[in-house]
Each structure stands twice: as C-alpha cells, then as structure tokens.
C-alpha positions in Angstrom: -1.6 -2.8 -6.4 1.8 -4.3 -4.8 2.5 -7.5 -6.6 4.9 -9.9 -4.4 5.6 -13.5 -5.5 7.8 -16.5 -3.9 10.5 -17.4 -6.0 13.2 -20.5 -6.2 15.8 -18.4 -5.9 20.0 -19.8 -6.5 21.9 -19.9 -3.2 25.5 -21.0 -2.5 25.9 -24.4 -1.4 26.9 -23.7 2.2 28.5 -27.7 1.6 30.7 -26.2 -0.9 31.8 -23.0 0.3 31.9 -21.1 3.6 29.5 -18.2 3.7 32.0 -15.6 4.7 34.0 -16.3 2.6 31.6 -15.3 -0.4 28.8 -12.9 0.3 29.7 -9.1 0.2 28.6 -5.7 0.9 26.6 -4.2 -2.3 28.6 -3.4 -5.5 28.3 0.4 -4.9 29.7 0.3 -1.2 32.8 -1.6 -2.2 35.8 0.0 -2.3 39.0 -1.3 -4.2 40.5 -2.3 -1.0 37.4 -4.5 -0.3 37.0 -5.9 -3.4 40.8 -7.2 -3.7 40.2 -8.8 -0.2 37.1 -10.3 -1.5 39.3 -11.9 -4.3 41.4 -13.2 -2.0 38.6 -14.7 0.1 37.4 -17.4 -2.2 37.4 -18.0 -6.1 33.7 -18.3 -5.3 33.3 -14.7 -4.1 30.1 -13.3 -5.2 32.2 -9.9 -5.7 33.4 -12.1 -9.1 29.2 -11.2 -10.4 28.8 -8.1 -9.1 31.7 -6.1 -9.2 34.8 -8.0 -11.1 37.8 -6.7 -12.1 38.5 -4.3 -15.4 41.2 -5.3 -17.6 43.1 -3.2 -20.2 42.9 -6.5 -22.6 39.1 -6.3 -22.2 37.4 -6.5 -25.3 33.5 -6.1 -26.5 34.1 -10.6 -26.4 35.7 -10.6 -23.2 35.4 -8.3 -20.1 33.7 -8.1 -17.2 30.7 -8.2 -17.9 31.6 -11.7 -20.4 33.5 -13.3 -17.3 30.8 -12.8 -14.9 28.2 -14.1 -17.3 30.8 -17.2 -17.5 31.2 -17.3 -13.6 28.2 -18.0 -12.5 27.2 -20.8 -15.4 30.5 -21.9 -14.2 29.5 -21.9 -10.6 25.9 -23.9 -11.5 27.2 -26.7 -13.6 29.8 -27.0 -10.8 26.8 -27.2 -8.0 27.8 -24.5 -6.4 25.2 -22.0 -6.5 22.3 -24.7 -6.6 18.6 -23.6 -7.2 16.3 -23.9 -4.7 13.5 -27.2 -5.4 10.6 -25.0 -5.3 9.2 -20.9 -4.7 9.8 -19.2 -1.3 9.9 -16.1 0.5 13.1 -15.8 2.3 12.7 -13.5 6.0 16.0 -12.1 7.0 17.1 -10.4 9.6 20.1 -8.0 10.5 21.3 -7.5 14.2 23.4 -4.4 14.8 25.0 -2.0 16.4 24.9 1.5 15.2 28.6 3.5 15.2 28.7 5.5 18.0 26.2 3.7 19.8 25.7 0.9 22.6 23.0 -1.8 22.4 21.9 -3.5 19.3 19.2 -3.3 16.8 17.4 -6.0 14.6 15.8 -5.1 11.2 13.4 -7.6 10.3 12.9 -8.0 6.1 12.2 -10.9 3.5 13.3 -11.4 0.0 10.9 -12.3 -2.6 9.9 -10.9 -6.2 8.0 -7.7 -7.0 6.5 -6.7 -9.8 8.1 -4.1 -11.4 5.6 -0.5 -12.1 6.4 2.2 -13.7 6.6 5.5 -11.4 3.6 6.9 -12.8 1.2 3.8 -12.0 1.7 5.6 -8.3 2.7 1.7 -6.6 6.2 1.9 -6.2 7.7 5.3 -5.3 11.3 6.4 -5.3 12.9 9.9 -3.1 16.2 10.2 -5.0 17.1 10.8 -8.4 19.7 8.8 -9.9 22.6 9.0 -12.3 23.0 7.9 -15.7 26.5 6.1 -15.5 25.5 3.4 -12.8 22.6 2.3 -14.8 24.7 1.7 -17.8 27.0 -0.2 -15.4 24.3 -2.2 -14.2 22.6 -2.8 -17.5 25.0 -4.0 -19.2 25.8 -6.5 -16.6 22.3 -7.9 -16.7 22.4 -7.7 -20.4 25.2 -10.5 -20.0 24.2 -12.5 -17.3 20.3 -12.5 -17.5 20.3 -12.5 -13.3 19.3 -10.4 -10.9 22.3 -10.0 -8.2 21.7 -7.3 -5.5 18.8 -6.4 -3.6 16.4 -3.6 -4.2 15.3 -2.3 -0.5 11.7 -1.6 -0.7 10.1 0.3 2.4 6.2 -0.5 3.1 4.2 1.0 5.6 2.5 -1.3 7.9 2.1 -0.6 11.8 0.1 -3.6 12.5 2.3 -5.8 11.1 0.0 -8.1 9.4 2.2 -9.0 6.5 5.5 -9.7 8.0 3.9 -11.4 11.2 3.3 -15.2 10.2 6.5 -15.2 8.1 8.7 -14.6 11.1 6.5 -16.7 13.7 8.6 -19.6 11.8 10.9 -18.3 10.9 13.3 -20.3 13.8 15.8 -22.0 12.0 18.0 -20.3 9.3 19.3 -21.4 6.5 22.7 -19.0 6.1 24.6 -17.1 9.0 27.0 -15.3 9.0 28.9 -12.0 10.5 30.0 -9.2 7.9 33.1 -7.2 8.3 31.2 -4.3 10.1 29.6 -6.7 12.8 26.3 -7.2 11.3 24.8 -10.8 12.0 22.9 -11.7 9.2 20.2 -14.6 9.5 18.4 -16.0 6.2 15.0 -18.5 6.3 13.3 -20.1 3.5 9.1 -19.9 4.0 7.2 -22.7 1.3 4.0 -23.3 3.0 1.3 -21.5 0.9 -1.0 -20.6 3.7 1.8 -18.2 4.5 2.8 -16.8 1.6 -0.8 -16.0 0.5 -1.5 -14.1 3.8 1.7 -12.3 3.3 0.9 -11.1 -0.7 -2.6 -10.5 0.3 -1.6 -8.0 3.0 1.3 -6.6 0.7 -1.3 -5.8 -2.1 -2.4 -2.6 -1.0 0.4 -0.9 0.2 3.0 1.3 -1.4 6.0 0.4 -2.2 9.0 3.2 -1.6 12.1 2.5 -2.5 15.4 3.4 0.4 18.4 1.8 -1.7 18.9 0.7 -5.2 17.0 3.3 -7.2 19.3 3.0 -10.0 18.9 -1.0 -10.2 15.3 -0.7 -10.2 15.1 1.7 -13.3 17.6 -0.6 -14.4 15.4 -3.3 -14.4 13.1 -1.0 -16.1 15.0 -0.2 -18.8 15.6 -4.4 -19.5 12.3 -4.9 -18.8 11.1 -2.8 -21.7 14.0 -4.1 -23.8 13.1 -7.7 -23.4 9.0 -6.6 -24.4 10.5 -4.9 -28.1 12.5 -7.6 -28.1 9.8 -10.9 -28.0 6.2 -8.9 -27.8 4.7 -12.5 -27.8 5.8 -13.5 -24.6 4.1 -10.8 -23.1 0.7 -11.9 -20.8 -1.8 -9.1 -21.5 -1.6 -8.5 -17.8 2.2 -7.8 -17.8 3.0 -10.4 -15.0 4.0 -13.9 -16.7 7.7 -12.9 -18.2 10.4 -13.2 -16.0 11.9 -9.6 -16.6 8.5 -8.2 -15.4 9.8 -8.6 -12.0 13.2 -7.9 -9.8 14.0 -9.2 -6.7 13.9 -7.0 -3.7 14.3 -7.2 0.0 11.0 -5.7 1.4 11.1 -3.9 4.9 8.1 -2.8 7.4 9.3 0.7 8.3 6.6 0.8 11.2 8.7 -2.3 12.7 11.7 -1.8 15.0 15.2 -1.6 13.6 15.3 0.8 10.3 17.9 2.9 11.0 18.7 6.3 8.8 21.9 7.5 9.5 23.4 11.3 8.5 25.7 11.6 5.3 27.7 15.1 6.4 29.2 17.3 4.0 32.7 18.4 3.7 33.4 21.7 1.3 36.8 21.9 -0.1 39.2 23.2 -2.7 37.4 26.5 -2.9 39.0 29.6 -4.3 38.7 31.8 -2.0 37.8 31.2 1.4 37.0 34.0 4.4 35.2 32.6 7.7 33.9 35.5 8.7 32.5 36.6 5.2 30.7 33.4 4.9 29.2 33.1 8.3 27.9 37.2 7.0 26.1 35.4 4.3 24.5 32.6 6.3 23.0 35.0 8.6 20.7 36.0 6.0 18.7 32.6 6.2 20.0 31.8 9.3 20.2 32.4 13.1 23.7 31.4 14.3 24.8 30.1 17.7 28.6 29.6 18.3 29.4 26.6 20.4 32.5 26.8 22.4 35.4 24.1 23.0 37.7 21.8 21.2 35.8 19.2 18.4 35.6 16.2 21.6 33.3 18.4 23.6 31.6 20.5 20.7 30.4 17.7 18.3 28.5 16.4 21.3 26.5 19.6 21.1 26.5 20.1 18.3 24.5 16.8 17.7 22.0 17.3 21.2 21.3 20.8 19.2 20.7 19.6 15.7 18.6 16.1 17.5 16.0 19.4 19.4 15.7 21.1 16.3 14.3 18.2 14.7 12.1 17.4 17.7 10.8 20.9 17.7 10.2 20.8 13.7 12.5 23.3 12.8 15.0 22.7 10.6 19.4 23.3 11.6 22.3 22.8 10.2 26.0 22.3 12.2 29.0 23.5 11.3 32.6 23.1 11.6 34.2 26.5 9.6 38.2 27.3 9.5 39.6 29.9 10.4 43.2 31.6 9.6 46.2 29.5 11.2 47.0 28.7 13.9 43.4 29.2 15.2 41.1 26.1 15.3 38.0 25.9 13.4 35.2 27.7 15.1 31.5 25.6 15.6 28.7 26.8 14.9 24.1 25.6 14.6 22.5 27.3 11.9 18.7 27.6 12.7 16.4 28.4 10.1 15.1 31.8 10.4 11.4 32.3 11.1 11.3 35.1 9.1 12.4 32.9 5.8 9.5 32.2 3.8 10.3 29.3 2.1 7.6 29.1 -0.9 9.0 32.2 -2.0 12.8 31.5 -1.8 12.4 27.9 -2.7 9.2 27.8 -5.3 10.1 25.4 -7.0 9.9 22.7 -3.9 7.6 21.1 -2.4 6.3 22.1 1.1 7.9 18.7 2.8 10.9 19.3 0.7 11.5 22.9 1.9 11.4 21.9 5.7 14.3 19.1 4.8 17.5 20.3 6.3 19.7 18.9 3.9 18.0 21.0 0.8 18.3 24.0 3.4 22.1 23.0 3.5 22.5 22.9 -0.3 20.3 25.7 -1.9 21.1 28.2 0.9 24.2 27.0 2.3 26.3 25.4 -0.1 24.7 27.4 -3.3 24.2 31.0 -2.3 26.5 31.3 0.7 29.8 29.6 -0.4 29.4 29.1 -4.2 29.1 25.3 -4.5 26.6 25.1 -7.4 24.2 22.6 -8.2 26.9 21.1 -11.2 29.8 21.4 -8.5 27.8 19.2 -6.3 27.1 16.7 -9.3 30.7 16.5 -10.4 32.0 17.3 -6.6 34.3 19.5 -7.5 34.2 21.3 -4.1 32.0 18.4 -1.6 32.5 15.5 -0.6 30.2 13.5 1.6 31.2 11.0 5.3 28.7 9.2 7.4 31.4 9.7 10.6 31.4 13.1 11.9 34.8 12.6 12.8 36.1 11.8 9.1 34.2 15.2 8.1 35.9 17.4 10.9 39.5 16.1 10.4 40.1 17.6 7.0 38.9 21.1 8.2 41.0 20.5 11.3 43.8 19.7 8.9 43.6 22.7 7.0 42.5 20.7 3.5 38.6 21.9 3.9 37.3 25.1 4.6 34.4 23.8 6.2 32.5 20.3 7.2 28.3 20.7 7.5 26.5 18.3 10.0 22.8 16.8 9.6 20.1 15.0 12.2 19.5 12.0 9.5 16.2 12.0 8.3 13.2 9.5 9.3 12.0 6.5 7.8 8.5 8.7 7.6 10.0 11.6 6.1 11.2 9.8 3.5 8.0 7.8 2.7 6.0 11.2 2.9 7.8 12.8 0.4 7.6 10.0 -1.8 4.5 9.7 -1.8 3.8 13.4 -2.7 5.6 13.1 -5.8 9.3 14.5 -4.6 12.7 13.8 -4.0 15.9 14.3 -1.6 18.9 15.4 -2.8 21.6 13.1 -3.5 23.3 11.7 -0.4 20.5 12.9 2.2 19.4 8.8 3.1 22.1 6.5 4.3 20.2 3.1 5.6 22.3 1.2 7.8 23.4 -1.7 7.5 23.0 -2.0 3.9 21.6 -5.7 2.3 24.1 -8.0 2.1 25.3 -9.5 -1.3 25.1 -13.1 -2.2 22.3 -14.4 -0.5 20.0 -15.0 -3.0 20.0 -15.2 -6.8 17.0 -14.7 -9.6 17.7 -16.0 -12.8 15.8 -14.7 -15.8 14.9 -18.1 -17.1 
C-alpha cells in the first residue's frame, strides 16, 4: 500500500529573496561552473544545502556538511526559509521544450510525503542500481542537517487520472515561478483543503510506486531511517508511520499523463589500446546485422535517428554508430539490428526477458563487452566510456580523432521502465535520463 501524506513543508520567503536567484538544478547535475554561479547568485542560494563548497581547512567540526547544517538554521531564525502554517500537497508543473525539438510540453507532478518501504515489501520499485559513494555523500549530509533537500521522482501508473485530477482543477494560482537556466518554467501550488487531499491518498494507495531519479537518496533515506529506529526504538508506532524519518519527500508523477519525457544518454568509447574499424565492425556482425549510412554527420545522424525510432516501433532492438576510421577519412555510420537468429536466453541467461530486448544492455554486453573490450569494471570506473545526452557532443570527439567510436540509443519509454520494475530488474547505469529534472529549492522537510 502507497502511503502519501500532506506536509508543512519550509519554503523561501519569496518577500525576502528572488526565486531565481536561489533554487537550482539537483546536486548531482551541477557542475562546478554552475555551482560557482549559484554562489554568486545570492548568499541565499539553496546550492549552499545541497551541494556547498569543500575546503582543505575542513575538519570532522567544520565542513560542509557542519556549514550547511548551520545555513539553513541560519536561514530560519532569519525568516527566510519560513514554514508553511499547516500540511499541504504542493502540484507542480514544468513547461518545456525538449533540445532538438519545436513546441512545448508540460509535466504535471505534486510534492508531498511518502512513506518509505523497503524493496522487498513490493510498493515502491527502483530500475537502476546505485553506487556506494553518493549515498555516503548524501548521508552524511542528512546526518547533519536532519532535512530532506531534493526531490525523489516517483512514477505511478494511473491512465484515468483519478489521483492527480482534483489537485490540478485548483490548482490556478501559484505560489513560486520562475524560469531555470535551460528554459524550463516551473509553477508551484499549495492544496490544504482535506476533501482533496483524501481523494488524492485514497487513489494513490494502491498503486506502485517506481522510482525515475534519486535512487540513491531514497536508499539514503533508508539507511537514516533504520539508523534513527536503533537509535530511539521507542519512538517507533508499531505500524512504522508516526516518526518523521519513516518518510521522505518526493515529487510524484502520473506517467499515463502528458509530458514525461525520457531522453537518450549516448555512449562515447575512448582511450582504447588498440583500435581497428574494420575488425570491430567483424565482431559486431556476429550479433548484429549492419547497415552503412552514407553522408557527412548533418545528414547521417538524421537517419540514423528515423532508423533507430522504426526499430523501436517494430519491437526490435538497434543500436547507431559513429566508428573512426584511419586519417584523413571521416568516421563511417553505421545501425546495428539485432539479429534474429540471436537467442537471447541463451547468450544473456542471466537477464530477464524485458531486460534482454533493452537496447542499451544489447549495447553493453555485446557491444561494448565482447566486441571492443570495454568490461563491466571499465564501464564502472569509465575508463574507456563516457556518456552525452546531445548526439552532437558524442560525435565531435570521434570526429576529432579523441574517440574511436560514439554509440546512439532510441531512449526508452516511461512503460518500459515501469515494466521492468515491476518484474524485479534493472537498467544499466545511464540508460534513463528524465528531462527536465526537479528543480531544487522549492520545498523543504525538516525531520522535527
């Protein structure tokens, strides 16, 4: 059962500061560029919680964990994060444009608490694996501050729309809005009335939860979760709902609804030590059937990407590719079609049927592994890959003579994901990229 709660969540005083000038893109999207320009924006900048700078004075007393724990008390007892007088659900909605495209999109979501479950209670289910280092990270900032900063992005599945629908026929005047630095407008409402909220918890309660970003803050909040138990067992309700660190904040999406957009992540392979076109694309053939496309990148990558979007249509999984070849030659393109001769269960037994079909575990246990060499710890450490959402940004290396070769995906589908899931699997690193991503700053829970 789906647990989902109101809460009185901390928001920035929009009197006191200017919402662009705080709110940021999440902590794991922010490069050091971005995050100097964030201190720059305000002394307020939520970038100061999430993601503040390392010192080499830091100390276990003092660091950056300690000076975000001390920002935002500072930023309370100043009034400028201010808590909200009483529990609400907070709709918000993102309107778009996706790179490369015309027209816009809105993605329609609301903020509120969920209950956290452990994997094997079979109500919230993840499709990635994560890493050890980022949950440190994040633990140990929770550890300090005792808030929850960043949103987990929860999919649910729900084609009528009965959950979402009486939040967001109110939902008419917001409360923040403001334009990120990609374009994204970003509207934020506050829902009290309790009619609504129970409809929208009622519907909620049967239906899965699957997590689309911030798998390692939800086993983050986990791993406090359990801490806080051993730590005061008496606090505990029986039913493992009253304690504040029995829940994290998340932003909750419909993916039946209009507006969740999954975008490619392409792979670039370099720094190999040997490298022989012509050998490789030898080795490929044994998985795959392999169709040279003609002409320079501009009019290739445009078929290149009709190709991969009629495999996917026609349930058969491809794979693009951009290979170089000896100077001065430029690289030569190429769609690699599954053979039907492959059998799957037997190459790949220890998958799951919806995993095998994925193209982007084609791409890394054919591909990647037994055509170029690029193991399973080389892809962990990326010693050889490296991963772009632009095809543009994955050609120009290869073009440049610093890759050997770029790989192109159709992105997956908000279904896909869900399905496997729900049956127990997971992607491989890097094979979801949810555009936009959540922004930062909007809302606040504070373990109190």
């Amino acid at each position: 059962m789906a647990l989902v709660r109101p809460f009185a969540a901390y928001r920035y005083d929009l009197g006191r500061v200017n919402a662009a000038d705080v709110v940021t893109q999440p902590y794991d999207k922010i490069t050091p560029a971005m995050q100097q320009a964030y201190f720059e924006r305000s002394p307020y900048n939520f970038v100061r919680l999430i993601l503040g700078a390392q010192l080499a004075s830091d100390t276990p007393q003092n660091n950056v964990y300690t000076r975000a724990s001390r920002s935002l008390a500072d930023w309370i007892n100043e009034g400028v994060l201010r808590k909200d007088s009483e529990p609400a659900i907070y709709p918000y909605t993102q309107t778009f444009t996706v790179p490369g495209e015309s027209g816009s999109h809105t993605r329609r979501g609301f903020i509120a608490l969920g209950h956290l479950e452990d994997y094997d209670r079979k109500v919230v289910f993840r499709h990635e694996r994560t890493l050890s280092g980022p949950k440190q990270d994040r633990l140990n900032l929770l550890r300090a501050t005792r808030a929850h900063f960043g949103q987990i992005f929860m999919l649910y599945s729900d084609p009528s729309r009965a959950a979402e629908a009486p939040l967001f026929a109110r939902a008419d005047a917001p409360i923040l809005e403001v334009r990120d630095e990609y374009g994204t407008l970003h509207r934020l409402f506050r829902e009290t009335d309790a009619g609504v909220i129970a409809r929208l918890t009622q519907a909620m309660a049967p239906l899965p939860l699957v997590i689309a970003d911030g798998h390692h803050r939800y086993e983050t909040a986990l791993a406090w979760r359990e801490e806080q138990r051993a730590q005061a067992p008496h606090v505990n309700d029986p039913r493992e709902t009253a304690a504040p660190w029995d829940w994290a904040m998340m932003t909750f999406v419909n993916l039946d609804a209009p507006g969740l957009v999954v975008l490619p992540t392409h792979r670039v392979v370099h720094s190999l030590a040997a490298w022989d076109a012509a050998a490789a694309l030898e080795r490929l053939g044994q998985y795959f059937e392999i169709e040279a496309v003609a002409g320079a990148w501009e009019q290739a990558w445009p078929r290149l990407r009709e190709a991969l979007a009629r495999a996917a249509a026609a349930g058969r999984p491809a794979v693009a590719a951009a290979l170089a070849r000896s100077a001065p030659s430029a690289p030569s393109f190429h769609v690699l079609r599954l053979r039907p001769s492959v059998q799957l269960a037997a190459e790949l037994p220890g998958y799951h049927d919806l995993q095998r079909r994925l193209p982007v575990l084609l791409l890394h246990e054919f591909i990647l592994d037994r055509a170029l060499g690029v193991n399973a710890e080389a892809v962990l450490r990326q010693t050889n890959l490296r991963y772009e959402r632009e095809a543009d940004a994955a050609y120009a290396p290869v073009a440049a003579g610093k890759a050997q070769a770029a790989f192109f995906l159709h992105p997956v589908s908000p279904q896909q994901v869900r399905d496997i899931a729900l049956a127990g699997a997971v992607m491989p690193q890097k094979s979801t990229d949810f555009f936009p991503k959540l922004l930062s700053g909007l809302t606040v829970y504070k373990l109190e």
